[in-house]
C-alpha positions in Angstrom: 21.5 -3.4 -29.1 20.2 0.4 -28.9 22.6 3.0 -29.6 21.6 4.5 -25.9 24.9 4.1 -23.6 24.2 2.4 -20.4 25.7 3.2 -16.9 25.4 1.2 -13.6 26.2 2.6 -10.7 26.2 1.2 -7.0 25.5 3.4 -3.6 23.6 5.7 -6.1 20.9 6.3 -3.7 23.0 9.7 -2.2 26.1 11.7 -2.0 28.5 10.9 -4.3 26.2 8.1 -6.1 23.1 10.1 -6.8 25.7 13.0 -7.9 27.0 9.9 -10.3 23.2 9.4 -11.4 22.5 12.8 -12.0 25.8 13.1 -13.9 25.3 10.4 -16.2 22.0 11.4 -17.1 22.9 14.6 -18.6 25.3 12.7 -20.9 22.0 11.4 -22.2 23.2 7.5 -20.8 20.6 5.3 -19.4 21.3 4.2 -16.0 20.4 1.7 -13.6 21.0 2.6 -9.9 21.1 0.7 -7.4 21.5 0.8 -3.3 19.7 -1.0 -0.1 17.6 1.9 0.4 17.4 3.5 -3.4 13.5 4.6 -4.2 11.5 4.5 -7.7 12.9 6.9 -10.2 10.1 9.6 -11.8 13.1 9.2 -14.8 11.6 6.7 -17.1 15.6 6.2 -18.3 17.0 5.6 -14.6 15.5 2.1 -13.6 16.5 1.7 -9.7 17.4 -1.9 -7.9 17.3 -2.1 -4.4 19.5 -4.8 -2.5 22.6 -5.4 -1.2 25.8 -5.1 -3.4 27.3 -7.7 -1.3 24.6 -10.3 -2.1 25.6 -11.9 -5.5 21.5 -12.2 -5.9 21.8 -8.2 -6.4 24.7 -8.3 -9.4 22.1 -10.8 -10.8 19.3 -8.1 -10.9 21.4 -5.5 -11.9 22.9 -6.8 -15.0 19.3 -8.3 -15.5 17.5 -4.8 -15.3 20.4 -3.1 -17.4 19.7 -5.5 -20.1 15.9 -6.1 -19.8 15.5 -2.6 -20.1 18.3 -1.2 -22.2 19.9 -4.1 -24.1 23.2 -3.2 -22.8 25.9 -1.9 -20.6 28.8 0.1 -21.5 30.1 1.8 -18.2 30.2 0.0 -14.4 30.9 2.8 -11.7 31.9 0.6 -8.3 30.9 3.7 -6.3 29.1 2.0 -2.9 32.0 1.6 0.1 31.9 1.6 3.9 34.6 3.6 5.7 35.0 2.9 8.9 37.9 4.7 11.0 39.1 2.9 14.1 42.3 1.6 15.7 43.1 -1.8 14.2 42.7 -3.8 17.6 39.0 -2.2 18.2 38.0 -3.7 15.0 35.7 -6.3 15.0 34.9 -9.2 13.1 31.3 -7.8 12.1 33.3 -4.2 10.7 35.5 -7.0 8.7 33.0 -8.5 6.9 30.9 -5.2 6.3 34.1 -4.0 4.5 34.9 -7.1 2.9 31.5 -7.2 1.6 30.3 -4.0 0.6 34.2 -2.9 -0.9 35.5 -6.4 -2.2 32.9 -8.7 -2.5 30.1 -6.0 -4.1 32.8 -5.1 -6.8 33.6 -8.4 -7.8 30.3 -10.0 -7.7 28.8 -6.8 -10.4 32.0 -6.4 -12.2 32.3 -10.4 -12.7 29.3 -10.2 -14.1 29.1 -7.3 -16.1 32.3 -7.5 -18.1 31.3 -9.5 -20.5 28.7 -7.1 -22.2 31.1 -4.3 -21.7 33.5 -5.8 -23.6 30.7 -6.5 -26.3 30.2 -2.8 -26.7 33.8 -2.4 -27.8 34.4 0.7 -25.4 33.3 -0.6 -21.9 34.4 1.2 -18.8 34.7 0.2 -14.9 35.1 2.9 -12.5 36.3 2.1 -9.0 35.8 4.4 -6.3 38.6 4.1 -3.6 40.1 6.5 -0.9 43.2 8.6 -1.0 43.9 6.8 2.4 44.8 4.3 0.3 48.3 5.8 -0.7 48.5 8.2 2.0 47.6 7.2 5.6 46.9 9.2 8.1 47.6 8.8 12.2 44.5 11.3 12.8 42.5 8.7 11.2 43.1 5.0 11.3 41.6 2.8 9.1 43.3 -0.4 8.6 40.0 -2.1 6.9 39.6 0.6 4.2 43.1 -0.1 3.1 43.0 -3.5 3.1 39.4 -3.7 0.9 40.0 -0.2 -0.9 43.7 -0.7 -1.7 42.6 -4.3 -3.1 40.6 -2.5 -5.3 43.0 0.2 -6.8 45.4 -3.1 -7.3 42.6 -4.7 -9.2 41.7 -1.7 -11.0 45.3 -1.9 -12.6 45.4 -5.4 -13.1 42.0 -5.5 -14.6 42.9 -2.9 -17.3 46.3 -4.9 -17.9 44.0 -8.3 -18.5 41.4 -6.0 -21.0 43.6 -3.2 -22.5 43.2 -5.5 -26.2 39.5 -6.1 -25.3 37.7 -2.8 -25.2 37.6 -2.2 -21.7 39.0 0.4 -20.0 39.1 0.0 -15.8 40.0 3.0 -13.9 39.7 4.1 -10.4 39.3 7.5 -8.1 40.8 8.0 -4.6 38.6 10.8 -3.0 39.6 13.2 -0.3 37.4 13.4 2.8 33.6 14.3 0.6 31.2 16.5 2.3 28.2 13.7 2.4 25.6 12.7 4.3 28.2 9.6 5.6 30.0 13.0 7.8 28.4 14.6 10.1 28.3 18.8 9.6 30.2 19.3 13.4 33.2 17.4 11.9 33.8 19.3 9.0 36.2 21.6 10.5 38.3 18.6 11.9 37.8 17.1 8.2 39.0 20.2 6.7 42.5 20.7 8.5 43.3 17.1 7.4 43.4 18.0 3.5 46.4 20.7 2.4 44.1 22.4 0.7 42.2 23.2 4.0 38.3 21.9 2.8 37.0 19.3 2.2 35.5 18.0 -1.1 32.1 18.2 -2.8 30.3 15.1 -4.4 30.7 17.3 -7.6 34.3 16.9 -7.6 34.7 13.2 -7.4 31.5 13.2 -10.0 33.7 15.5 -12.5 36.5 13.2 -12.1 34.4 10.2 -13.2 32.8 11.8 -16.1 36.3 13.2 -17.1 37.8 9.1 -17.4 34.4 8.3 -19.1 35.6 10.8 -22.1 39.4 10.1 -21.7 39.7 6.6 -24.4 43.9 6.8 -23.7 43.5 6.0 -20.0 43.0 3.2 -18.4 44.7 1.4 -15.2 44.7 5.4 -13.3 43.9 6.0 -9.9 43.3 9.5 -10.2 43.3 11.5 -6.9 41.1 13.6 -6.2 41.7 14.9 -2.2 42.7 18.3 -1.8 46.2 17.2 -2.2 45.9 14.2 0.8 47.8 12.0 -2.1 51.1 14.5 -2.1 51.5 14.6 1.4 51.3 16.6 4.6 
């Protein structure tokens, strides 16, 4: 096993994600990105797996690339998510299992898999990215699906660090604001703005910070650190 730490992170290929990639790389980890659309890497230490986080095949060439090229993983960041706001009876059973996929089965299928050689290194670490929704819904925008998939994850997140606090695994999550990415359109930032108390929305920066800040934080684990412009304490 190199000494080289080792970083996997999913829906890298933009916003938040290639933030994520950019952040782990000045840490001096080696990472492996992956997204459907994500393109070749000029960085000889960020090796890039396209496919579908839904698809178990794709945890499979993940944890395969991690390890074929770096020998190890220390840090999973569960950062690719579908959020789609609509009342609950225009839902359809397509939207259900994009969520389902993408936010539930994608984490468990890499996560599953990866554990293991986190817990090898003797200071692994699982980041989940959720949504501040979550905890604090919000009439102006209904999203039944994200709760249901997202707020599976933030209870996972806690009782995942529970079942691995004596094995050298940390698992933690962040709830993010509304993020100025590529996902919103630039005409609905205003509205986006007015729905956070701090009056703007977030940058991928922020929720990148917060990551990296749990990464260097060995007494925390099971957190859902918010990071919404103050969505989380109310309205």
């Amino acid at each position: 096993m190199t000494s080289q730490k080792v970083v996997v992170i999913t829906g890298a290929s933009q916003g938040i994600g290639a933030g994520l990639v950019e952040g782990y790389r000045k840490l001096g980890y080696g990472v492996v990105a992956t997204s459907r659309s994500i393109a070749l890497s000029d960085d000889p230490q960020v090796v890039t797996v396209q496919g579908d986080i839904a698809d178990p095949a794709t945890a499979d060439q993940v944890v395969a690339a991690a390890l074929d090229r770096f020998g190890r993983i220390d840090t999973v960041v569960n950062n690719a998510g579908v959020f789609i706001a609509k009342p609950f009876t225009d839902y359809t059973d397509d939207d259900f299992d994009l969520l389902v996929g993408v936010n539930v089965a994608g984490f468990f299928h890499l996560t599953r898999r990866a554990l293991p050689h986190l817990a090898q290194t003797g200071a692994g670490h699982v980041v989940n990215i959720t949504t501040s929704f979550v905890d604090q819904p919000n009439s102006n925008v209904p999203s039944v699906l994200a709760s249901v998939t997202k707020g599976g994850l933030s209870s996972a997140t806690k009782s995942l660090a529970i079942e691995y606090a004596t094995r050298g695994v940390r698992v933690n999550a962040v709830a993010p604001g509304i993020i100025k990415t590529p996902m919103h359109p630039v005409e609905y930032h205003p509205t986006f703005d007015g729905l956070h108390p701090v009056g703007r929305m977030g940058e991928a920066s922020d929720i990148v910070e917060a990551v990296l800040y749990l990464e260097s934080a060995p007494f925390v684990t099971g957190e859902i650190l918010h990071v919404d412009g103050g969505q989380n304490a109310g309205h």
